[in-house]
N, C-alpha and C positions, 0 to 999 in steps of 0.2 A: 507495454512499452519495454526495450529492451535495454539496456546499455549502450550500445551501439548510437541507439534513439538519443538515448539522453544526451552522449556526448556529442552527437552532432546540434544539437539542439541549445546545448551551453556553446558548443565553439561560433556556433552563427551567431548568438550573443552577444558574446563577450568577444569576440576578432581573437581566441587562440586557434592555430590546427588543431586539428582532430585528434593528432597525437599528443600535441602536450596536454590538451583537456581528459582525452582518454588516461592521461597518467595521473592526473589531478583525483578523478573520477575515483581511480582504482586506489590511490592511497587513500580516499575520503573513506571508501568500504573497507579497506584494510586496518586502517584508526579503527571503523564502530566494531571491527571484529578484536580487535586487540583488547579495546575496553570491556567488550563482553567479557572475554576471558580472563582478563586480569582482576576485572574491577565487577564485573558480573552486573551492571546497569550502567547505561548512557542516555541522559536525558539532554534531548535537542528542543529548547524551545520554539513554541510555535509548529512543532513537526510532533513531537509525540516520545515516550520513552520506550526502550527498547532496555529488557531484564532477563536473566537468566533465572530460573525457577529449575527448582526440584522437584520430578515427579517422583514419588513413594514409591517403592517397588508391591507389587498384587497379584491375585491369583485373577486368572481371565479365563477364559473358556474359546478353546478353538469350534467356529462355527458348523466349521464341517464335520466333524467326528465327534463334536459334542465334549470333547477330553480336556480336564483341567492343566493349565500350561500356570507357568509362573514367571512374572517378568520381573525384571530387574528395573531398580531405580535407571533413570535417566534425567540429566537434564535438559531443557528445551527453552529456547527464543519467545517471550511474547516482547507482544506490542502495543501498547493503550496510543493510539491518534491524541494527539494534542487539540487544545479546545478553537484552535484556527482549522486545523483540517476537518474535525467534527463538522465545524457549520458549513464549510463550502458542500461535503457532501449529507448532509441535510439539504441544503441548498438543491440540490441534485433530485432528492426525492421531494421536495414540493413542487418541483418542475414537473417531476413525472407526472406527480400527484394532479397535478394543473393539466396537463395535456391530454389527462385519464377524463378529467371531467367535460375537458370540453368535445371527446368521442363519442361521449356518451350522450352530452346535450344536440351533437349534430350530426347526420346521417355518414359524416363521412370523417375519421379517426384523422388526428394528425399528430405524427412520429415524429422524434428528433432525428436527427439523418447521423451518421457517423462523423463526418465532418464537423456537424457542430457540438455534439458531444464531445470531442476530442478538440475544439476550439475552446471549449467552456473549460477542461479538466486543464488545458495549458496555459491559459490567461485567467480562469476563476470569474466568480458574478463578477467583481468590479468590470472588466473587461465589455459584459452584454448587454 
């Protein structure tokens, strides 16, 4: 899904245009980047936290030439899912899980189609 996606998606919603949601959209990411920077953790309940970590600077080995290289510290973006996103997509793999078994118990396999993958990931179980 893109940006694009999404603010069309909140403006059918929510009845703003496209442009003032796409501006809503963009300052909501420009906040999580700020806080990253400033504050180096944003934690959104129900959604998941997002932390700046430090990686230690190491000696690596270029794969091609076999030659010790040395990188330098950086810091990097994670992200731990909050324990609502967790289960929907659990949720997701016992579906598989479900769909796997019943190919197997009958000659003929049945797939979730993109449509309803993509019904399931916009509305979530409660929705099906």
């Amino acid at each position: 899904m893109t940006k694009k996606e999404i603010v069309r998606t909140i403006s059918e919603e929510i009845g703003l245009t496209q442009l003032q949601t796409k501006e809503i959209v963009q300052k909501t990411f420009d906040a999580i980047v700020n806080a990253l920077v400033e504050e180096r953790r944003i934690e959104l309940r129900n959604f998941g936290v997002f932390e700046v970590k430090r990686r230690a600077p190491r000696k690596a080995r270029n794969p091609r030439t076999n030659e010790k290289v040395f990188v330098p510290e950086k810091f990097v973006v994670t992200f731990k899912p909050g324990k609502e996103m967790e289960d929907r997509v659990r949720e997701l793999e016992r579906q598989a899980a479900q769909l796997r078994s019943q190919g197997h118990a009958s000659s003929q396999s049945v797939a979730p189609t993109a449509q309803s993958a993509t019904t399931y990931a916009a509305e979530g179980p409660e929705a099906s």
